[in-house]
C-alpha positions in Angstrom: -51.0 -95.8 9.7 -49.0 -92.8 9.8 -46.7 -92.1 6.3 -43.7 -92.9 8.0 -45.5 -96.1 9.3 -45.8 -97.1 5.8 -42.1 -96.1 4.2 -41.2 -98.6 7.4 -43.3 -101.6 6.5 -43.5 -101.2 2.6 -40.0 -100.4 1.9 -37.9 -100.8 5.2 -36.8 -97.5 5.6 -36.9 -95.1 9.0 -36.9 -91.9 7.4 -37.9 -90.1 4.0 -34.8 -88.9 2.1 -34.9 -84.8 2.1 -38.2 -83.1 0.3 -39.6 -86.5 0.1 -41.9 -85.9 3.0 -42.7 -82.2 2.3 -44.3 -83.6 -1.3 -45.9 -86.9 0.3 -47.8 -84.1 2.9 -48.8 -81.5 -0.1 -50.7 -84.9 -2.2 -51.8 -85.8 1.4 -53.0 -82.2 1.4 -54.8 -82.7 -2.1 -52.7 -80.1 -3.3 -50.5 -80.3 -7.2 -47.4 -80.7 -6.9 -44.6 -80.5 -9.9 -41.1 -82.9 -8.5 -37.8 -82.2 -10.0 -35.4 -84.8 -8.6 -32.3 -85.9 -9.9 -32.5 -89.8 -11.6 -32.1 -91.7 -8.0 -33.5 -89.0 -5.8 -36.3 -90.8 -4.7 -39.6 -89.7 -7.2 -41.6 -92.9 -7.1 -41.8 -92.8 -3.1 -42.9 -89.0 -3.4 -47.0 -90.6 -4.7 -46.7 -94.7 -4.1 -46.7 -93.4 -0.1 -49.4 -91.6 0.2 -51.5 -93.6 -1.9 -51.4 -96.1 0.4 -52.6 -93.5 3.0 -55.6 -92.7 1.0 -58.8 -94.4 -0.4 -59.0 -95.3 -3.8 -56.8 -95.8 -6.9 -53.6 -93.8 -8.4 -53.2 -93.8 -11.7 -49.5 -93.5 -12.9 -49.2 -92.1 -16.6 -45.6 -93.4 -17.9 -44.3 -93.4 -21.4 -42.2 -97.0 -21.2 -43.4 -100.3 -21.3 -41.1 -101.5 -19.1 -40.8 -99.1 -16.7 -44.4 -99.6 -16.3 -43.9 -103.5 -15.8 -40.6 -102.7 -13.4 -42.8 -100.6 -11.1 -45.7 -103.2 -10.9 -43.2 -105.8 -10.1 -41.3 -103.9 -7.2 -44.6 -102.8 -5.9 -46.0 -106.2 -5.9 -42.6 -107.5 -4.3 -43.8 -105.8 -1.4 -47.1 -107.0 -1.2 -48.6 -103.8 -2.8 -51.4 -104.6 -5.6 -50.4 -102.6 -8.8 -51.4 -103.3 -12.7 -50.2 -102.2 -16.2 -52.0 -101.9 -19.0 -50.2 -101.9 -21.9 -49.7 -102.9 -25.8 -50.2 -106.7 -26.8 -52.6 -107.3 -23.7 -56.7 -108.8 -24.6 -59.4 -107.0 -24.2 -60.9 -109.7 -21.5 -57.4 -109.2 -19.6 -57.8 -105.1 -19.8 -61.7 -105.5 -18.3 -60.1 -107.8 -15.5 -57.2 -105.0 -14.7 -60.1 -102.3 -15.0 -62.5 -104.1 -12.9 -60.5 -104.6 -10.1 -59.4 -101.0 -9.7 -63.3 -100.3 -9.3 -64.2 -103.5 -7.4 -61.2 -105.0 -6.1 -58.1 -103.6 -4.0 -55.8 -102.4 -6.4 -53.7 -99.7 -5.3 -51.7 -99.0 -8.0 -53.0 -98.9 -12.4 -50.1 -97.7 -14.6 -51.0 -96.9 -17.9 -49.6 -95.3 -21.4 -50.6 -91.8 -22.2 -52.4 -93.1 -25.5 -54.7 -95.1 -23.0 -56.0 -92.4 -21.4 -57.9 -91.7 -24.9 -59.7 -94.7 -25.3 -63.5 -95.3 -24.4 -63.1 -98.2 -22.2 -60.4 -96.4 -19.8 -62.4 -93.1 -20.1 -66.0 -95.1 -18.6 -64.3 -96.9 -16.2 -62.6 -94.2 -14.7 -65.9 -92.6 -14.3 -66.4 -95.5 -11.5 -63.5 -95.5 -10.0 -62.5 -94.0 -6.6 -58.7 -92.0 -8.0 -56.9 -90.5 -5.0 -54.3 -89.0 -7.1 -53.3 -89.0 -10.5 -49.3 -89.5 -11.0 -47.4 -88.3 -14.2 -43.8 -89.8 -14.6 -41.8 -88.5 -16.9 -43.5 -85.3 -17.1 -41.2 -83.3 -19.4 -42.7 -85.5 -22.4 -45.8 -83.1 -22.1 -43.5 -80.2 -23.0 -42.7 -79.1 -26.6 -39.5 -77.7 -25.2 -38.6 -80.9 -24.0 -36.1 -83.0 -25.3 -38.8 -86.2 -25.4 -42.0 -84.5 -26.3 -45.0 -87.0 -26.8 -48.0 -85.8 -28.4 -50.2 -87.9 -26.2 -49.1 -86.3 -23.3 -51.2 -83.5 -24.0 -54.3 -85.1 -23.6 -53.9 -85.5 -19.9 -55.4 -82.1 -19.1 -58.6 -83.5 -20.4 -58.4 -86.3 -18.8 -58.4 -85.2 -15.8 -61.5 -83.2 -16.1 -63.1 -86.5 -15.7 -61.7 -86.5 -11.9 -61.9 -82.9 -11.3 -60.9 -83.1 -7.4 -58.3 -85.8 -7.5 -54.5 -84.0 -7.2 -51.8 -84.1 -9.4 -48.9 -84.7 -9.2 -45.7 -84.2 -11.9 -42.4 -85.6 -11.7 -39.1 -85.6 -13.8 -35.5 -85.9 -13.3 -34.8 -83.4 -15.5 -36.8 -80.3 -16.9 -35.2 -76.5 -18.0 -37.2 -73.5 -16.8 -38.9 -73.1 -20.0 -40.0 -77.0 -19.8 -41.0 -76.2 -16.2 -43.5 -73.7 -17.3 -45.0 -75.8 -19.8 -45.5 -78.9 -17.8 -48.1 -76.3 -15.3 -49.9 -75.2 -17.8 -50.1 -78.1 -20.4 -51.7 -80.0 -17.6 -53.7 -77.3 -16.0 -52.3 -78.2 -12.7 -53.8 -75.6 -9.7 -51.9 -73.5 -7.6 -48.8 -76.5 -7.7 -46.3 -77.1 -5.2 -42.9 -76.6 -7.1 -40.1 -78.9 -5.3 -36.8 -79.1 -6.4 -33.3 -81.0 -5.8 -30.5 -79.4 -6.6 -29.1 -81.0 -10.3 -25.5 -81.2 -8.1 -24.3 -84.7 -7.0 -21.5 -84.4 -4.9 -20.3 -87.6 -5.3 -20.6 -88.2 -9.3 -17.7 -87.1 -11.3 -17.9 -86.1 -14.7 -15.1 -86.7 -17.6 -15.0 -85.4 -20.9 -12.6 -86.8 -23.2 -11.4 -86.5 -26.6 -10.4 -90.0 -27.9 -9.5 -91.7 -31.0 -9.3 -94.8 -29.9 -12.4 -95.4 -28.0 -12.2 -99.2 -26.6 -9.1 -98.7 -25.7 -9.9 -95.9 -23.3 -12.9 -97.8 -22.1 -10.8 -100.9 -21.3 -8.4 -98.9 -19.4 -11.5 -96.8 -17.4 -13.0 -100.0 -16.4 -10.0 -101.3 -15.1 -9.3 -98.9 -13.1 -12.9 -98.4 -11.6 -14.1 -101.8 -10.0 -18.1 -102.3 -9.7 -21.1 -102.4 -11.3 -20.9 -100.5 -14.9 -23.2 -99.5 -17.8 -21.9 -98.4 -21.0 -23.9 -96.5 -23.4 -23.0 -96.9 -27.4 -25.5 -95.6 -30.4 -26.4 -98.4 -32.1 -27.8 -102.2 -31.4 -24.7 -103.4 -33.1 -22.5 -101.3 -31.2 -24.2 -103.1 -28.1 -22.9 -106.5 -29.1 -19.4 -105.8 -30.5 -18.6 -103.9 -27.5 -20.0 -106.4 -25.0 -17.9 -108.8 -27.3 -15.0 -107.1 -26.9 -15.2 -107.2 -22.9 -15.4 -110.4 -22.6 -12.3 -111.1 -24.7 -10.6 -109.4 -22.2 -12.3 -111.5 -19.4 -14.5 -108.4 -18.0 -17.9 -110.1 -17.7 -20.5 -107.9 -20.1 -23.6 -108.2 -21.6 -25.7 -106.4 -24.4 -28.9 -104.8 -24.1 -31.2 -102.7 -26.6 -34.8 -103.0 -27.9 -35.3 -105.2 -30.7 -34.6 -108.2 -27.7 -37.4 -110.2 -26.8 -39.3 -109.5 -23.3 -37.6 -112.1 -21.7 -33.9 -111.6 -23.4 -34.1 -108.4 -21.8 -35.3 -109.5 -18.3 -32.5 -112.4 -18.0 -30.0 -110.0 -19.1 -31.3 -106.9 -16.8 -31.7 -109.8 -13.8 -28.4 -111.0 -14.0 -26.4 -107.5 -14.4 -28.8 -106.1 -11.2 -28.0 -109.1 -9.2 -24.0 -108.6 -10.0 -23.6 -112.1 -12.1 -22.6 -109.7 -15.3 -20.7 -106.8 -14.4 -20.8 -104.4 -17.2 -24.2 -104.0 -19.7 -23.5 -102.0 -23.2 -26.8 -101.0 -23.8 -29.0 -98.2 -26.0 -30.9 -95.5 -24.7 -33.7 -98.6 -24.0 -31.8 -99.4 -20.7 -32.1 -98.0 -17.4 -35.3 -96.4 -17.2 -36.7 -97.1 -13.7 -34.2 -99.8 -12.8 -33.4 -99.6 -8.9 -29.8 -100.4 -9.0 -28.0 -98.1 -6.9 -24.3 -99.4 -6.9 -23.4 -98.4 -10.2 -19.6 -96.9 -10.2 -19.5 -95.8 -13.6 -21.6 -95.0 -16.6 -19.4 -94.4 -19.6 -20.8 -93.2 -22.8 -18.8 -94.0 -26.0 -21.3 -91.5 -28.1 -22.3 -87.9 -27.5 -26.0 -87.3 -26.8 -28.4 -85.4 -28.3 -29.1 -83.3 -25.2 -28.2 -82.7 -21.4 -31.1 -84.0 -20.5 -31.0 -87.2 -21.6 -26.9 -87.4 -20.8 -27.9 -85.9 -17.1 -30.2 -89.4 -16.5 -28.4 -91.0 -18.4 -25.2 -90.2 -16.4 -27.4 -90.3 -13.0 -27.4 -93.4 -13.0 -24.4 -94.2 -11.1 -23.8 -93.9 -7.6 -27.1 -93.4 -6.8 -26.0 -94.9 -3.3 -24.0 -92.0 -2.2 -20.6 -93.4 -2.7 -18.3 -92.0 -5.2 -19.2 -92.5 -8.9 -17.8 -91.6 -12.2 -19.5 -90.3 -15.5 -17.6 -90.9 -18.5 -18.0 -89.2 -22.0 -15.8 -90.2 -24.9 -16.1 -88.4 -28.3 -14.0 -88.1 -31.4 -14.6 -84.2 -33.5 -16.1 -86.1 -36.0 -18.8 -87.4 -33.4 -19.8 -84.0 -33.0 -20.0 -83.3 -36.8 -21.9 -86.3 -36.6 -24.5 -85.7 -34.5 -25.1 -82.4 -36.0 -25.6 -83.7 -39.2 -28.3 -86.6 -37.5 -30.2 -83.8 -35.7 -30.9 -82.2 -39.1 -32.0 -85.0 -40.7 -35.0 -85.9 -38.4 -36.6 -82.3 -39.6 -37.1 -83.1 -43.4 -37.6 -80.2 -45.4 -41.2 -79.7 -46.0 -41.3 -80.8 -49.8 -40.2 -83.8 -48.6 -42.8 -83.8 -46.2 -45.2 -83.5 -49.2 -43.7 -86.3 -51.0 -44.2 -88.5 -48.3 -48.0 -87.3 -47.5 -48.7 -88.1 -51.7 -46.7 -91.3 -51.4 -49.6 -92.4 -48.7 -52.7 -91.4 -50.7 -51.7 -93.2 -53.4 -50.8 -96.3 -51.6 -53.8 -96.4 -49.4 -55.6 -95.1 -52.5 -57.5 -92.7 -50.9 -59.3 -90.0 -52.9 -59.0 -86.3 -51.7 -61.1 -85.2 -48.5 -61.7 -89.0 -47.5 -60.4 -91.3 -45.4 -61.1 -89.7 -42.3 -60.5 -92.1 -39.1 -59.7 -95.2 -41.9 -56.8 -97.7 -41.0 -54.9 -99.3 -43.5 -52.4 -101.8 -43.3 -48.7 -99.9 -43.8 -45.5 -102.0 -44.5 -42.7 -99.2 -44.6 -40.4 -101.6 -46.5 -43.1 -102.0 -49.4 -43.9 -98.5 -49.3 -40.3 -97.2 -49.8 -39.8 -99.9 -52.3 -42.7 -99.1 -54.1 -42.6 -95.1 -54.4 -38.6 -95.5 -54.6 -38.4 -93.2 -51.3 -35.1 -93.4 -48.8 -36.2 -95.6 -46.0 -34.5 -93.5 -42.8 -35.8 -90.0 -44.7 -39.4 -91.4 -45.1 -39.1 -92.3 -41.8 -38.4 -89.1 -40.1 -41.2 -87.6 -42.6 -43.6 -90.2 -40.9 -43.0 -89.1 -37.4 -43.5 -85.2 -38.2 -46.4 -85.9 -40.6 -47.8 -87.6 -37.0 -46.3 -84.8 -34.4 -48.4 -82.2 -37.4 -51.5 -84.6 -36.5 -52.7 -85.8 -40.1 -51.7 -89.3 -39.3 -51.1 -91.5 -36.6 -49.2 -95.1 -36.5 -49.7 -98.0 -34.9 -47.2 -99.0 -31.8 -46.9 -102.4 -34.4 -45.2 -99.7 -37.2 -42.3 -99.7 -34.4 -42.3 -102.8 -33.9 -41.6 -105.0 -37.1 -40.7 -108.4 -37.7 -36.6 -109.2 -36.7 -35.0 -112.2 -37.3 -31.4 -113.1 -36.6 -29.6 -116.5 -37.1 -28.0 -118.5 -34.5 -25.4 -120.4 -36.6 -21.8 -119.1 -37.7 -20.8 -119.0 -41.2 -19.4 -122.4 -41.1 -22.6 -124.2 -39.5 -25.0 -122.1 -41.8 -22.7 -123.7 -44.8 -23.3 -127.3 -43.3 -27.2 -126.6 -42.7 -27.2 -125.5 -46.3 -25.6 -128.5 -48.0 -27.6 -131.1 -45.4 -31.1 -129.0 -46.3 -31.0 -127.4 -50.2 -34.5 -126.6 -50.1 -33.6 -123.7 -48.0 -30.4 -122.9 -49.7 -31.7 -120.3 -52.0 -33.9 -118.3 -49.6 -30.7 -117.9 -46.7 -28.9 -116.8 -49.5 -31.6 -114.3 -50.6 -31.8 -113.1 -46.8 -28.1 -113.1 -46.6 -28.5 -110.5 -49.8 -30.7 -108.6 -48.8 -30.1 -108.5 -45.2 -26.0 -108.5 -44.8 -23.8 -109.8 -42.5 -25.6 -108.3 -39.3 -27.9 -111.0 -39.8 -24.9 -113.1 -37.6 -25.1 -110.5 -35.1 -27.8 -108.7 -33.6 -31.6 -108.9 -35.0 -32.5 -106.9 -38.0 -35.8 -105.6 -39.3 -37.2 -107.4 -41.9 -40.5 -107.4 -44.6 -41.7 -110.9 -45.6 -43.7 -108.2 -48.3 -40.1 -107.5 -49.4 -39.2 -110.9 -48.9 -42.1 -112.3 -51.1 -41.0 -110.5 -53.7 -37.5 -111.0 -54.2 -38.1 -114.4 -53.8 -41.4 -114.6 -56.1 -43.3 -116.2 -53.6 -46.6 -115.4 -51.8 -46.2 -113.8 -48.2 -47.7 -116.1 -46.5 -45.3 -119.0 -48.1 -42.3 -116.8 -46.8 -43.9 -116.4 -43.4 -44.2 -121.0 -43.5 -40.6 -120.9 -44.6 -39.2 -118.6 -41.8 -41.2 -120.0 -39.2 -39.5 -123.4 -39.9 -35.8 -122.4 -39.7 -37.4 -121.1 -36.3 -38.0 -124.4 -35.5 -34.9 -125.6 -36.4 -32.7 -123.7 -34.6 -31.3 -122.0 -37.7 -32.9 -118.2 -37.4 -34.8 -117.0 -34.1 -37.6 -115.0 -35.9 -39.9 -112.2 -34.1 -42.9 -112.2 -36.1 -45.2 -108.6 -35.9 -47.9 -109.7 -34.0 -50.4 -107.7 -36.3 -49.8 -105.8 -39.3 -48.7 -102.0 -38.6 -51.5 -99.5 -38.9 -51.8 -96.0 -40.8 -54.8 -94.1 -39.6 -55.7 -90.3 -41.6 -56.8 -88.2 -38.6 -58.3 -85.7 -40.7 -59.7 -86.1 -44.3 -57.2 -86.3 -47.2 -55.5 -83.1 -48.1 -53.8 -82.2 -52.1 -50.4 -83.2 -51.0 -49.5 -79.3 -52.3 -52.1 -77.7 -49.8 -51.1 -79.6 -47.3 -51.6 -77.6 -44.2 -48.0 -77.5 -42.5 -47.5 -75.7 -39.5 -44.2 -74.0 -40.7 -43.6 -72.2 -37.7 -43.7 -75.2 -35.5 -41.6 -77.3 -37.4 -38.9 -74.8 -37.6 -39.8 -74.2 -33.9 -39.1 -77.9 -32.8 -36.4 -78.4 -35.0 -33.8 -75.1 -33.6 -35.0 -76.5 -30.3 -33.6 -79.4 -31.2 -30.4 -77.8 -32.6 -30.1 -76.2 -29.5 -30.1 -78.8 -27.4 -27.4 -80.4 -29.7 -24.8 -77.3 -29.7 -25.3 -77.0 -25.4 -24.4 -80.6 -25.4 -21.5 -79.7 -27.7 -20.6 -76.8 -25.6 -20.2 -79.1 -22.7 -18.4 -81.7 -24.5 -15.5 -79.1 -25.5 -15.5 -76.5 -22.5 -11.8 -76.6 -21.6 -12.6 -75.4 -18.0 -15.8 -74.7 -16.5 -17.0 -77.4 -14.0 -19.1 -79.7 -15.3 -21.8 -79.7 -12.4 -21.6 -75.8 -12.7 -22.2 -76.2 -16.5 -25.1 -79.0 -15.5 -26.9 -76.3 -13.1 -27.2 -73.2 -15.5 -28.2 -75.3 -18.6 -31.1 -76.3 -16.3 -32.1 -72.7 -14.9 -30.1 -73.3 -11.1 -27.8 -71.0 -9.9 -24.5 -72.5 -9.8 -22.9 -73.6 -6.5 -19.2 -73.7 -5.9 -16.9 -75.8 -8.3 -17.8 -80.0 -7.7 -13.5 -80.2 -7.3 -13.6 -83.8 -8.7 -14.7 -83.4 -12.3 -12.2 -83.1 -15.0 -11.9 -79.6 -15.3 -11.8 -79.1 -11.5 -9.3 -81.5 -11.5 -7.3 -79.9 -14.3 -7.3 -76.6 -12.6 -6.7 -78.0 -9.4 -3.3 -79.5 -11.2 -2.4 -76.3 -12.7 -2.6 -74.5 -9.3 -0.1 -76.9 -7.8 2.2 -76.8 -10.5 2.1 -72.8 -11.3 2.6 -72.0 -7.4 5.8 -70.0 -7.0 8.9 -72.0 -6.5 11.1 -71.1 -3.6 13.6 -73.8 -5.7 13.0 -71.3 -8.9 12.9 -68.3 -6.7 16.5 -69.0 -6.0 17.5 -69.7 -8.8 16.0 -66.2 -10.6 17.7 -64.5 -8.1 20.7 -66.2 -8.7 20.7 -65.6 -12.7 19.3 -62.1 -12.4 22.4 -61.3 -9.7 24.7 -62.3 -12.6 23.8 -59.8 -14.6 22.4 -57.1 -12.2 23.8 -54.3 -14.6 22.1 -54.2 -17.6 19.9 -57.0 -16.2 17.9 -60.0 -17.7 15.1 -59.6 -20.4 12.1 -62.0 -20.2 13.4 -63.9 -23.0 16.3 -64.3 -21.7 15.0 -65.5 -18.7 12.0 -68.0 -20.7 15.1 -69.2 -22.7 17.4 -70.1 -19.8 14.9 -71.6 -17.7 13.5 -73.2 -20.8 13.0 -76.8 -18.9 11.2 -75.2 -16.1 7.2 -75.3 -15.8 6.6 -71.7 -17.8 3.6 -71.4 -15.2 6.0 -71.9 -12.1 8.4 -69.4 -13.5 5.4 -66.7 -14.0 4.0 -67.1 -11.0 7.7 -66.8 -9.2 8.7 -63.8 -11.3 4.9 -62.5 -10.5 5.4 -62.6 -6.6 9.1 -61.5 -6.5 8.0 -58.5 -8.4 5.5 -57.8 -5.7 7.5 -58.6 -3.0 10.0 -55.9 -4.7 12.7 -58.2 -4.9 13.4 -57.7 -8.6 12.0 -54.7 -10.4 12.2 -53.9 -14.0 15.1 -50.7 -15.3 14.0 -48.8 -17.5 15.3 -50.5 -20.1 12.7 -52.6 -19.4 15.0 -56.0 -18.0 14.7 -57.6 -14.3 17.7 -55.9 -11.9 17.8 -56.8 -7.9 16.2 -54.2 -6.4 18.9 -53.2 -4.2 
């Protein structure tokens, strides 16, 4: 069956987009291949095609869980056999998966980057048949990157175990420098480079400086019909927006991470299929979602980089049809992120702080501890070392990038609870059930009023000891107002694990890579002031802006962002006048001896546009139908 065969029977279409087919020939070819293509542009096709042309197994390295499980199900829509292995899955359900990509017909195993570590994917890939080894996302392998995973750069030694199988690299969006990196970091041989031009015609972008955000949106959303996705900071933002829609009867949901696997896949299923129109969502939404009738994607927040706005953004009008991107800011948003961007890169003493804070909790004596685990409750350990929670936890993740720790995908994800009741049916549960009255008061304390609104991150360590109570008593106690409809409670599946990766250092001597941190962090600062520069420029085109910042020559001017629009106005309105022409003519006759000085002339036609009037003057001048005397006044030329 020839490629084209396939795109026909698999996916229903009679022709590859543009570059699709030059890429599905160079894997066909065994040859690497890096794939820059806008979000929409087609990447997935670009390895599931020729797979299915070739003998054996492709194994797809993604970051996300659930773009992993979006991309099995599509694929298995179409009667394609494709598996994910991922977090929270049994080891005989992981053998099964594995088996069958040696044994069985599996066409398709997607798998974390942290996977490709572990023993049991490492022997079995040994016996498997892998045509070709996919990397999605690829820009997370770079340090320049503006999502740089760690993991990711143990893909090159992966791959040693399949010397002769092809790789391919794809990302929607990667600078020159990233470019670079992504080649070497995973060794790929004499690549293919393809890439789309970060232009879409049909998306226009808006900047716009706004107090009074919701407002704004209201008035966008009203005025653009269709599918929407609005992008806000915070989970509670997600919610009160959503909220705020719907009061004005514009259907919306709310979408972030701390939902449950199926909250997420109702919501997601019912804004795909058009029964809610607009979904406020984090970050966590969109990834991977085939959706391509989006009219506009409006972002109430600033980003922390082009990047992620440029995917973000991408995401509408993926169809063709004409789209709108949206960004509204206030100056102190941009103060704002500034300050945020800082605050990830603690300063190294603090870094030290942290690292000491660990030895002594997991009470492990200097140069041991080497590969240990030991159970980690953040809340505890900030309560007990009296450390600020959101600084200890930035010092966490750079302690991990700098490789002397490593936590478990459980330290991400602890227990949430939120209740379901208002105030007034929370009163009546209370006075109808007293035994629980003192511990919804303690959460109400400790937890605030969120608690009525969106899921919050909870200890029951922290819990246990407020309320002088063993754990396991406050772990009974929330699992019955479960039951009882009062709170829905996500309990951590397994305690979060801290594992030393190297033997314990003297917090003093702790070996920091200085360079690197200061490296990554005016990266970072970097990223923040171009997306700052592109939030405020008053007139460049915003495509034009979009193609430098990633290393492509700019085209001509898009004509339907803001700016183009702006300047298209301008041009219209600062055209000479033959009205105005008339009339200078008229006022300058008036007084042809001694004639008219520019302020006069500003002054009389003082409720005339002041660009018109320059632009008139400009030409009559040329045209030599007024000159200036020397006294430096307009006179007829005569």
């Amino acid at each position: 069956m020839t490629t084209r065969q396939i795109l026909q029977q698999f996916w229903g279409y009679d022709t590859f987009r543009p570059m699709q087919e030059d890429v599905v020939n160079t894997v066909l070819n065994r040859q690497d291949a890096l794939v820059l293509m806008p979000t929409g542009g087609g990447k997935s096709i670009c390895f599931q095609v020729p797979t299915l042309a070739m003998k054996g197994v492709c194994i797809v390295v993604t970051p996300l869980i659930a773009l992993m499980k979006d991309q099995v199900e599509q694929l298995r829509r179409r009667g394609i056999p494709a598996a994910a292995i991922y977090a929270g899955m049994n080891y005989r359900e992981i053998d099964t998966i594995l088996d069958n990509c040696i044994y069985g017909n599996t066409k398709f195993l997607y798998l974390s980057p942290e996977r490709l570590r572990t023993e049991m994917v490492i022997e079995r890939t040994k016996l498997m048949t892998v045509c070709l080894l996919a990397i999605d996302e690829a820009h997370c392998v770079s340090a320049w990157g503006y999502d740089f995973r760690p993991p990711y750069l143990q893909i090159a030694e992966f791959r040693a175990l399949i010397p002769d199988t092809p790789v391919i690299a794809l990302t929607a969006s990667a600078t020159p420098d990233v470019q670079t990196d992504i080649l070497d970091k995973l060794a790929m041989r004499s690549p293919e480079i393809f890439k789309q031009t970060f232009a879409r015609p049909n998306l226009s972008y808006s900047v716009m400086l706004e107090e009074n955000k919701e407002n704004r949106l209201l008035r966008i959303l009203e005025r653009v019909s269709g599918s929407a996705i609005v992008y806000v900071r915070s989970r509670k933002q997600t919610q009160q927006v959503a909220q705020l829609l719907d009061r004005q009867n514009i259907s919306a949901d709310f979408y972030h991470a701390g939902l449950t696997n199926e909250q997420r896949s109702t919501k997601q299923d019912a804004w795909i299929q058009n029964r809610t129109r607009v979904m406020v969502a984090t970050n966590a939404f969109g990834m991977g979602i085939d959706k391509p009738d989006v009219r506009v994607v409006v972002h109430l927040d600033v980003p922390d980089s082009l990047e992620a706005y440029y995917q973000e953004a991408g995401r509408a009008g993926r169809d063709g049809q004409k789209a709108y991107a949206v960004m509204l800011y206030t100056t102190g948003d941009l103060e704002s992120l500034t300050f945020r961007t800082e605050q990830l890169y603690q300063p190294v003493a603090m870094l030290r702080r942290v690292y000491q804070a660990i030895a002594n909790y997991t009470a492990v004596p200097l140069g041991g501890g080497e590969f240990n685990s030991y159970d980690f409750d953040l809340s505890a350990f900030t309560t007990t070392f009296n450390l600020p929670p959101q600084e200890t936890h930035y010092a966490l993740k750079q302690l991990q990038l700098e490789g002397f720790i490593q936590l478990s995908e459980n330290y991400y994800r602890p227990s949430k609870l939120t209740l379901t009741m208002d105030n007034r049916q929370l009163y009546e549960f209370q006075v109808l059930n007293p035994r629980f009255d003192s511990f919804l008061k303690l959460i109400l304390r400790m937890y605030g009023g969120e608690v009525f609104t969106e899921f919050i991150t909870i200890s029951e360590t922290a819990l246990a000891l407020a309320y002088k109570i063993n754990q396991s008593e406050v772990v009974t106690l929330l699992e019955q107002l479960h039951q009882r409809n009062v709170i829905i409670y996500e309990k951590q599946k397994d305690k979060p694990q801290l594992t030393f990766l190297t033997p314990r250092y003297d917090a003093p001597s702790l070996p920091i890579n200085f360079t690197e941190l200061n490296r990554r962090k005016e990266l970072a600062m970097r990223k923040v002031q171009s997306a700052i520069l592109y939030t405020e420029h008053p007139t460049q085109c915003r495509t034009r802006l979009l193609q430098a910042y990633f290393g492509e020559k700019p085209g001509e001017r898009c004509g339907i962002c803001d700016n183009c629009i702006k300047k298209k106005k301008s041009s219209e309105t600062s055209a000479p006048s033959p009205v105005v022409r008339e009339q200078v003519r008229d006022y300058v006759a008036l007084a042809n001896g001694p004639g008219v000085s520019p302020k006069q002339l500003s002054h009389y036609f003082a409720q005339t546009d002041a660009d018109a009037l320059a632009q008139t003057v400009k030409q009559m001048l040329a045209e030599e139908e007024i000159k200036y005397n020397k006294n430096g006044n307009l006179t007829l030329n005569q």
